[in-house]
N, CA, C and O atoms as a CHARMM CRD file, in Angstrom:
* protein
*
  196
    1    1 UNK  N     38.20100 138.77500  47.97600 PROA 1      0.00000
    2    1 UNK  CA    38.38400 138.37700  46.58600 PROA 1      0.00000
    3    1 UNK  C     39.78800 138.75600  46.13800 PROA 1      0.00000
    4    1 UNK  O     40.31300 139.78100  46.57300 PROA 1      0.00000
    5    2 UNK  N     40.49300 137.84000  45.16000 PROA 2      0.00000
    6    2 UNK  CA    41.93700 138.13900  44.97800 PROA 2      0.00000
    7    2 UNK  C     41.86700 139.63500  43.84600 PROA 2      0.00000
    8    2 UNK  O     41.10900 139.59500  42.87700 PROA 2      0.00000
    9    3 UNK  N     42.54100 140.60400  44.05600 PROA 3      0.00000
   10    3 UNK  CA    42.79500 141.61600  42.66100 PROA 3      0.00000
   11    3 UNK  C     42.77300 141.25200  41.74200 PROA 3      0.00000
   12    3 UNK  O     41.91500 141.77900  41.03300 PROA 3      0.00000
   13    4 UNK  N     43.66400 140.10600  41.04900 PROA 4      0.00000
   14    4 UNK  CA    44.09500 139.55100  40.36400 PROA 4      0.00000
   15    4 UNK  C     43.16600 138.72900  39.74400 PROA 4      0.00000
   16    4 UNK  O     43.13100 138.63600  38.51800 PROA 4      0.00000
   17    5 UNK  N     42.19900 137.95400  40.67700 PROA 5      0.00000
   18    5 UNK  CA    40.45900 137.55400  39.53600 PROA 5      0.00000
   19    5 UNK  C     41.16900 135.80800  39.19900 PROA 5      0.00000
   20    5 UNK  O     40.82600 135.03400  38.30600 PROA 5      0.00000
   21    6 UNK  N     42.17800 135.61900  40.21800 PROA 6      0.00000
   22    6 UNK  CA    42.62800 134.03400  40.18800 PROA 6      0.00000
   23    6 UNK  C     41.50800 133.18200  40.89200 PROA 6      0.00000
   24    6 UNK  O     40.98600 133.57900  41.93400 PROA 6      0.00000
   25    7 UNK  N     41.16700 132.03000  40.30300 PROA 7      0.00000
   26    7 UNK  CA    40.14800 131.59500  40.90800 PROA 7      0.00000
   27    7 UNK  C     40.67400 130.55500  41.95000 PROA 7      0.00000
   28    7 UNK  O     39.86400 130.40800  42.86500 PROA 7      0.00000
   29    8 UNK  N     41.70100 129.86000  42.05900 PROA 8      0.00000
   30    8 UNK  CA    42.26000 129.25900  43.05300 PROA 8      0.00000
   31    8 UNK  C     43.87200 129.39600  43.33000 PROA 8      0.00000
   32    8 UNK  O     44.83300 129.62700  42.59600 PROA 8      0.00000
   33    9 UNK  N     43.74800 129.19300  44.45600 PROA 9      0.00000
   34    9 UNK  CA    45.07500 129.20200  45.48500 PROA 9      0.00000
   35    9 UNK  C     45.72200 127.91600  45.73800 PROA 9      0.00000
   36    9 UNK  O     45.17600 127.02800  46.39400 PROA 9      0.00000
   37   10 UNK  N     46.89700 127.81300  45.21300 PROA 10     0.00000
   38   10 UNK  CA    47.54900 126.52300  45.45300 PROA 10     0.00000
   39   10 UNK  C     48.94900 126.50000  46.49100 PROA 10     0.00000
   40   10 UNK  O     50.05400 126.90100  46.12400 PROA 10     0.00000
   41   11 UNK  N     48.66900 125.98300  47.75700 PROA 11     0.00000
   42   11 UNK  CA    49.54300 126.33600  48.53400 PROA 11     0.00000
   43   11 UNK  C     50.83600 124.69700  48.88400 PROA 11     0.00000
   44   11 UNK  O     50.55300 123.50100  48.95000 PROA 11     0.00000
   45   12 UNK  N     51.77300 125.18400  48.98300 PROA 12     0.00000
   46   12 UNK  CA    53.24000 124.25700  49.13900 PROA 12     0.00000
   47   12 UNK  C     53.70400 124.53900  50.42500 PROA 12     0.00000
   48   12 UNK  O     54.14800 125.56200  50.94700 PROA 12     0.00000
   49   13 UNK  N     53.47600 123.25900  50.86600 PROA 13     0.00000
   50   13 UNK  CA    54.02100 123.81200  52.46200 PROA 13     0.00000
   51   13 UNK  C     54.62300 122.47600  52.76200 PROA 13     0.00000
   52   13 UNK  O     54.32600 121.64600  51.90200 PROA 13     0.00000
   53   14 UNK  N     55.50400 121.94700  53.88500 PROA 14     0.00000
   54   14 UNK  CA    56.08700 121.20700  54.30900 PROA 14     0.00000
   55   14 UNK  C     55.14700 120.13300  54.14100 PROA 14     0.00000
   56   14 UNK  O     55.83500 119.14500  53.88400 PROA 14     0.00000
   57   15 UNK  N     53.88300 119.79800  54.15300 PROA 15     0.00000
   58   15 UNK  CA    53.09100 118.54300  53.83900 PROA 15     0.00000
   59   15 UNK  C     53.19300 117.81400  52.95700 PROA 15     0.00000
   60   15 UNK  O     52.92300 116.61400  52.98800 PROA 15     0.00000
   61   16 UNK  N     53.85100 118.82100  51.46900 PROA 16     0.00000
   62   16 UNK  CA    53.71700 118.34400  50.10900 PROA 16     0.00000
   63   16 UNK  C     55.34900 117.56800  50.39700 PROA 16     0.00000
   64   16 UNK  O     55.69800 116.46900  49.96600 PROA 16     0.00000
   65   17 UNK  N     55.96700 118.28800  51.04300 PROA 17     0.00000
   66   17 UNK  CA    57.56500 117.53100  51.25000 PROA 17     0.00000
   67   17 UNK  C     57.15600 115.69500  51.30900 PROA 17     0.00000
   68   17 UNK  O     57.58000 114.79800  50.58000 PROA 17     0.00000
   69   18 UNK  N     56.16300 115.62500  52.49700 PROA 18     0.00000
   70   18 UNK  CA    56.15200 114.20600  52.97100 PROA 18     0.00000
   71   18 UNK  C     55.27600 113.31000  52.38500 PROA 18     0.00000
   72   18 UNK  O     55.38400 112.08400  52.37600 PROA 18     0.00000
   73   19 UNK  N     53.98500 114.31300  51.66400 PROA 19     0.00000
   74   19 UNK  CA    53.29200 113.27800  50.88500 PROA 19     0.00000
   75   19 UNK  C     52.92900 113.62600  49.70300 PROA 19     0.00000
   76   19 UNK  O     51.88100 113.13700  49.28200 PROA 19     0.00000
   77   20 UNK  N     53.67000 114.54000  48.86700 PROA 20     0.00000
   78   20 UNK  CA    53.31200 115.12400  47.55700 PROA 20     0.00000
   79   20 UNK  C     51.98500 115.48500  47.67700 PROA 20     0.00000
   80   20 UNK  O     51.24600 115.24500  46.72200 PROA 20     0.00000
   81   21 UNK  N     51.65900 115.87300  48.39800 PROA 21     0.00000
   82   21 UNK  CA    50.31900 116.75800  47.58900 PROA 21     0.00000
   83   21 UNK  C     50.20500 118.13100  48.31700 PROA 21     0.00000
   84   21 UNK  O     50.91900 118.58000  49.21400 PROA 21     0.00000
   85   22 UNK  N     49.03300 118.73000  47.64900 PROA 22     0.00000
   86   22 UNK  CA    49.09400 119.96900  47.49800 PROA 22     0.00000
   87   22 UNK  C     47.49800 120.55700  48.37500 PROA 22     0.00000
   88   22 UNK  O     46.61300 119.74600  48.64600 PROA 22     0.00000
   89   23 UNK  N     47.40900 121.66100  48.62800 PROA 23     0.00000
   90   23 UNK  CA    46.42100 122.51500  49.12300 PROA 23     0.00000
   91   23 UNK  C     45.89800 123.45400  48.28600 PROA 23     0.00000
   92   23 UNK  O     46.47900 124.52700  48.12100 PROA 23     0.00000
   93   24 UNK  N     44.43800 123.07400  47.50200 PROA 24     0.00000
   94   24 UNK  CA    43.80900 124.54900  47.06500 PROA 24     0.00000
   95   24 UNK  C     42.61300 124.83000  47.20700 PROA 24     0.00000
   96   24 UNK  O     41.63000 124.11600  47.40200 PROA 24     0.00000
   97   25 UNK  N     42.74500 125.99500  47.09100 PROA 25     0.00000
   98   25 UNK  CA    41.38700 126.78100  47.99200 PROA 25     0.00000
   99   25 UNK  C     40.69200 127.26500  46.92900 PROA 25     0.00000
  100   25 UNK  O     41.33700 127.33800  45.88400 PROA 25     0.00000
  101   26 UNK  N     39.56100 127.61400  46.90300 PROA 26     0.00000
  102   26 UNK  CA    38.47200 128.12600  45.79000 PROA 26     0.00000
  103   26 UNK  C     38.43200 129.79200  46.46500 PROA 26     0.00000
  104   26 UNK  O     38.29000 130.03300  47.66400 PROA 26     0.00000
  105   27 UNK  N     38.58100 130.74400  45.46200 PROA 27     0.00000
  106   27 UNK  CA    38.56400 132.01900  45.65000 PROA 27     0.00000
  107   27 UNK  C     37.60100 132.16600  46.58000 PROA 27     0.00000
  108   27 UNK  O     37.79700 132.50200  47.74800 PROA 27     0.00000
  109   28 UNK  N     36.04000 131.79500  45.83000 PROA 28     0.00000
  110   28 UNK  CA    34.80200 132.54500  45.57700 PROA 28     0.00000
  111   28 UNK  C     34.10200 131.83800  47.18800 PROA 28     0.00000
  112   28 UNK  O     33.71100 132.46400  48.17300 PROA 28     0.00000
  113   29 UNK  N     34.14600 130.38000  46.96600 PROA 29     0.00000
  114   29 UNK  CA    34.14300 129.70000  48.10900 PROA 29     0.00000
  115   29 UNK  C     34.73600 129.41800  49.44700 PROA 29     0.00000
  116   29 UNK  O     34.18900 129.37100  50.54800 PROA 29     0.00000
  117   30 UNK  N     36.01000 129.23600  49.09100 PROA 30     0.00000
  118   30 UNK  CA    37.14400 129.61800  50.13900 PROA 30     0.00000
  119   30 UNK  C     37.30100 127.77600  50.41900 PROA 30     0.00000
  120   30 UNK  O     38.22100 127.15900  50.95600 PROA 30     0.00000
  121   31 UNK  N     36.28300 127.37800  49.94200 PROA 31     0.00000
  122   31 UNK  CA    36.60600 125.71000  50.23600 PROA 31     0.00000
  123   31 UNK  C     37.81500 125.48100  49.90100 PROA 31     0.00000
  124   31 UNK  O     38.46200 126.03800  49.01400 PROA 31     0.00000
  125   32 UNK  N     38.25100 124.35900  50.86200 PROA 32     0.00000
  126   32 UNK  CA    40.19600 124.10400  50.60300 PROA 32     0.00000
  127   32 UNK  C     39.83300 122.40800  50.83500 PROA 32     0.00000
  128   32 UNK  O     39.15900 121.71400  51.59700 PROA 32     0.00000
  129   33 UNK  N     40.84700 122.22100  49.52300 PROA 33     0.00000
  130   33 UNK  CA    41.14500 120.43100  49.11400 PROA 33     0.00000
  131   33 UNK  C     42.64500 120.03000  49.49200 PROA 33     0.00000
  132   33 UNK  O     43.52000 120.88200  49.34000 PROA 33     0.00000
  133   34 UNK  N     42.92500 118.94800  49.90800 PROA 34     0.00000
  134   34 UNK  CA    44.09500 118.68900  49.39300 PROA 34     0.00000
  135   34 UNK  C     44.37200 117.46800  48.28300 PROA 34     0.00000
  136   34 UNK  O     43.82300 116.36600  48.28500 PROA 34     0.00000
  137   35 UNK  N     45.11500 117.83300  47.57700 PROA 35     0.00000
  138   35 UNK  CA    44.89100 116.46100  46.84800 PROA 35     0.00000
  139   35 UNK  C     46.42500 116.29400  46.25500 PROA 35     0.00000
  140   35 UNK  O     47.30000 117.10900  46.54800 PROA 35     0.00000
  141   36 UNK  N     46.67100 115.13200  45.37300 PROA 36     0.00000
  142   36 UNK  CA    47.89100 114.63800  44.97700 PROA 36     0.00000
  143   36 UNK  C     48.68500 115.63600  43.75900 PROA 36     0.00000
  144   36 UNK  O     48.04100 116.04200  42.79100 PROA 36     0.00000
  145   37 UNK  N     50.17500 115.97300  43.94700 PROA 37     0.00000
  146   37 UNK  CA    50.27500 116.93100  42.93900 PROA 37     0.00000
  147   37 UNK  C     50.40400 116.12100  41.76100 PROA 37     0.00000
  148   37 UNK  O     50.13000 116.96000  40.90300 PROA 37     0.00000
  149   38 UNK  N     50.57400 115.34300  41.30900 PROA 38     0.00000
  150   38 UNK  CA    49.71200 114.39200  40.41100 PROA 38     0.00000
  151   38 UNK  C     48.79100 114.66200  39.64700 PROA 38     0.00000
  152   38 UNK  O     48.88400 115.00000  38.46700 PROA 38     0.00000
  153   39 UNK  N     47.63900 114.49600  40.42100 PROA 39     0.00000
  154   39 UNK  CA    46.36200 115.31600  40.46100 PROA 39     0.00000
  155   39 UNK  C     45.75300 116.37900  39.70600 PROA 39     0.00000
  156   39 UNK  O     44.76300 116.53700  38.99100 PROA 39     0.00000
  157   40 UNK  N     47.12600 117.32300  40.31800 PROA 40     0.00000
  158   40 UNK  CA    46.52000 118.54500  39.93700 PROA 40     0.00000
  159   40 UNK  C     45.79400 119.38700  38.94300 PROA 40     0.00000
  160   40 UNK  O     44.73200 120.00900  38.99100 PROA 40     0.00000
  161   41 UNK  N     47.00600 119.14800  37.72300 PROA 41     0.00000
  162   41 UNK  CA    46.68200 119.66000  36.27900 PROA 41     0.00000
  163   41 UNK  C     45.11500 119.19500  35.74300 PROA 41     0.00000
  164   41 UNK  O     44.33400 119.89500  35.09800 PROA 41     0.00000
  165   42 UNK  N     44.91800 117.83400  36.20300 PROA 42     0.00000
  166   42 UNK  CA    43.26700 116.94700  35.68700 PROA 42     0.00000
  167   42 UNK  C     41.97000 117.94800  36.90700 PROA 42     0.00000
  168   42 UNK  O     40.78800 118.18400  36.65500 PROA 42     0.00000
  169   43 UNK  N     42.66900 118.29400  38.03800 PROA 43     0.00000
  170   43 UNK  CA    41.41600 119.10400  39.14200 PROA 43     0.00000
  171   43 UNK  C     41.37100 120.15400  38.15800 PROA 43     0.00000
  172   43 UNK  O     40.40900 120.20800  37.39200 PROA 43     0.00000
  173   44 UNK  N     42.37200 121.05100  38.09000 PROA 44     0.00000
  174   44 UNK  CA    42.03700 122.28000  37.27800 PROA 44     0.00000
  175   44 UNK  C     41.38600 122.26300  35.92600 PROA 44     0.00000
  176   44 UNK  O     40.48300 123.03000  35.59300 PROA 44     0.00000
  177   45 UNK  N     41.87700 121.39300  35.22900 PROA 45     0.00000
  178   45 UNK  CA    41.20100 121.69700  34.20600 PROA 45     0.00000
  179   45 UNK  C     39.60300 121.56700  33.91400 PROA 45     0.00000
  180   45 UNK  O     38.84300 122.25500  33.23300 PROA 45     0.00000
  181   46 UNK  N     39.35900 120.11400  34.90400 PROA 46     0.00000
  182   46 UNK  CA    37.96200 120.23700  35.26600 PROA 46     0.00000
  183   46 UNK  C     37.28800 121.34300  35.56300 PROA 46     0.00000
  184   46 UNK  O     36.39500 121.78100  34.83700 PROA 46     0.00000
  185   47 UNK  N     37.65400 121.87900  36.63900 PROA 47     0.00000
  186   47 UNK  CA    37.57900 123.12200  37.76700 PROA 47     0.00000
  187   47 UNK  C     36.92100 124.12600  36.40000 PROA 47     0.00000
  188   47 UNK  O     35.71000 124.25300  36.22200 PROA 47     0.00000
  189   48 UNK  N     37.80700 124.67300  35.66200 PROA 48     0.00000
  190   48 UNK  CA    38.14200 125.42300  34.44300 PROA 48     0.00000
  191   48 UNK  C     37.54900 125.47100  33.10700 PROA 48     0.00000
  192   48 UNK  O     37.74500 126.18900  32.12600 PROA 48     0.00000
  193   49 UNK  N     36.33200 123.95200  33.50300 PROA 49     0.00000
  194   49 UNK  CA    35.85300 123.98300  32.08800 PROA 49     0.00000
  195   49 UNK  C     34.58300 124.93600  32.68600 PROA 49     0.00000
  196   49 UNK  O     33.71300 125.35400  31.92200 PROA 49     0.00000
């Protein structure tokens, strides 16, 4: 579990270079998505309600 009590991990790695998108992982679950950084702000906030 993170110290910090962040519920997801959003990782930037050379993938996002070639196709804009992004990697995140669920704390609690550990499940990992990738999806468009686009995307993102509309996953989380879902995620978040």
């Amino acid at each position: 579990m993170d110290e910090v009590g962040t519920p997801f991990c959003i990782t930037v790695d050379t993938q996002t270079l070639q196709d804009e998108t992004v990697t995140i992982r669920n704390r609690d679950s550990m499940e990992q998505v990738r999806i468009s950084i686009n995307g993102l702000l509309n996953f989380l906030l879902e995620k978040l309600r």
